[in-house]
N, C-alpha and C positions, 0 to 999 in steps of 0.2 A: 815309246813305240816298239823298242826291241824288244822289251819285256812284253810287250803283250803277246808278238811272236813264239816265242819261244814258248810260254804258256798256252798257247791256244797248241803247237805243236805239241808238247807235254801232255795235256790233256785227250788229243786226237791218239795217240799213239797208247795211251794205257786204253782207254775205249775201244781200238781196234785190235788192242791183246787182246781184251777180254773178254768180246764178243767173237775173236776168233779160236780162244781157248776153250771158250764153251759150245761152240759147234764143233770143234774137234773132238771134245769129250762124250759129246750125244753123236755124234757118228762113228765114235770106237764103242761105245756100249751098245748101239744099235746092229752092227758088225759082230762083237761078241756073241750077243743074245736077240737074231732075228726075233722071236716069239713075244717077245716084250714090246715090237710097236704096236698093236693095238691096245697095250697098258698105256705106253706113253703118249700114245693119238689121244686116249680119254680123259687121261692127266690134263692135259693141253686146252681139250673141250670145255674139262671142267673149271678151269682156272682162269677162261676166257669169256665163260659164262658169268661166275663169281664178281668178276670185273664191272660185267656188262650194266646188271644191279634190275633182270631183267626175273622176273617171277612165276614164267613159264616153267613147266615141268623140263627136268632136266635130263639133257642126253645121255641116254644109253648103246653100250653096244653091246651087241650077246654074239658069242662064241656060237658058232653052226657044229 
């Protein structure tokens, strides 16, 4: 029973490294180079899309 403790803790805590490494990382790149979140909103779009498995035409966004 304490093994499963300990492992379910072990597990919870590199998950919540590394989901919190990786929004640290996208909000210091984001910080760095404002100009790039509309690159990275469509990266997002696109990858969300991709997922989705959905055959509509797919989103764009165009610079004004």
């Amino acid at each position: 029973m304490i093994y499963r403790y300990f492992l379910f803790l072990l597990v919870n805590v590199v998950f919540i490294f590394l989901l919190a490494s990786t929004y640290w990382q996208l909000m210091r790149d984001l910080a760095n180079s404002p100009a790039k979140i509309p690159e990275k909103l469509a990266q997002a779009l696109q990858m969300g899309r991709a997922r989705s498995g959905d055959s509509q035409k797919p989103v764009e966004l165009r610079y004004l």
